[in-house]
N, C-alpha and C positions, 0 to 999 in steps of 0.2 A: 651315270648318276650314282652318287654314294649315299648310304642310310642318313650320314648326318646332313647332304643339302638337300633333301629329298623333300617337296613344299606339296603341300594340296593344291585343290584344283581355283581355290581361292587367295594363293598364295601367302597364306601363314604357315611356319615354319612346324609340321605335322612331329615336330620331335623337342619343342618346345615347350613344357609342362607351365601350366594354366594354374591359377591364382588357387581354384578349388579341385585338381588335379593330386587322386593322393598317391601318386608315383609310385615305385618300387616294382614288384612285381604285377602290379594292377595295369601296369602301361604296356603293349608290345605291340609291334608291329604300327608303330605311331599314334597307335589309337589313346586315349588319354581318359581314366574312369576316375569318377571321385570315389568317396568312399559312404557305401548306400546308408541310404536311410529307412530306418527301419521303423514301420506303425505296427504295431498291435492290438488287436480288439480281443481281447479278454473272452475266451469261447468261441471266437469266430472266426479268428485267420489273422495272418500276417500279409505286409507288402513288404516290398525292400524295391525303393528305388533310387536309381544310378543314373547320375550324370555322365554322358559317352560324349567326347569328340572323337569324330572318325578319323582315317587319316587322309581323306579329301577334305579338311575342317569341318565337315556338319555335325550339327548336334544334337542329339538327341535323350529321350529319356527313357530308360531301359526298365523294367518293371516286371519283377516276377512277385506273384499273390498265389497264396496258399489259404483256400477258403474249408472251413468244415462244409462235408457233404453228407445229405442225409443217409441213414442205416439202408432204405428200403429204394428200391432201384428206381420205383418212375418217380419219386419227389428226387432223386438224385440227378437224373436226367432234367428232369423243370429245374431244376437249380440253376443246373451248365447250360441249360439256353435261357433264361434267364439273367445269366453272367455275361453270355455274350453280347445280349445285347445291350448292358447296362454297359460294359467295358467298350463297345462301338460308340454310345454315347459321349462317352466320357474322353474316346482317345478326338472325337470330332471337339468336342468344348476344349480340350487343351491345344490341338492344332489349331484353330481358328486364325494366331499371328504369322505361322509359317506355311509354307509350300507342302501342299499335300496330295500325293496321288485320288483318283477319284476310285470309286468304288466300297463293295460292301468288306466282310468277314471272306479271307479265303482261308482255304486248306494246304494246310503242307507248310 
């Protein structure tokens, strides 16, 4: 099997760059990213999120957030579980149309 016929487990062609695909160095190993989008809340944090095809064709949305966290340690702490479970919420309402493993928040 060569890199260039090498298909997913859905059989689209894993080296075939995608309509919103922003190629170049963002692509390797067949995986295919667009190019993130970025929110900002003025005092509060940013997200940036990225469209990923894998290279078994799945897709998903990749999502790193940078939140201000308070000065003093246990409202910092309330914050970050806080965030998790607001971010549990939030990744269950966006999966709702697709295939999702079952369970909570792990570690690691």
């Amino acid at each position: 099997m060569t890199r260039l016929t090498r298909r997913g487990r859905n059989g689209l062609n894993a080296l075939r760059h995608t309509e919103w695909c922003a190629g170049g160095h963002r692509c390797n190993l067949g995986e295919h990213r667009a190019d993130p989008l970025v929110v900002d809340v003025e005092g509060l944090g940013r997200a940036l999120l990225t469209r990923v095809r894998a290279a078994d064709g799945r897709e998903h949305a990749e999502v790193t957030l940078t939140v201000a966290l308070a000065a003093a340690e246990p409202y910092a702490r309330r914050q970050l579980l806080d965030l998790a479970t607001d971010l549990t919420h939030a990744m269950e309402r966006a999966t709702r149309a697709s295939v999702r493993p079952t369970g909570g928040i792990r570690n690691g």
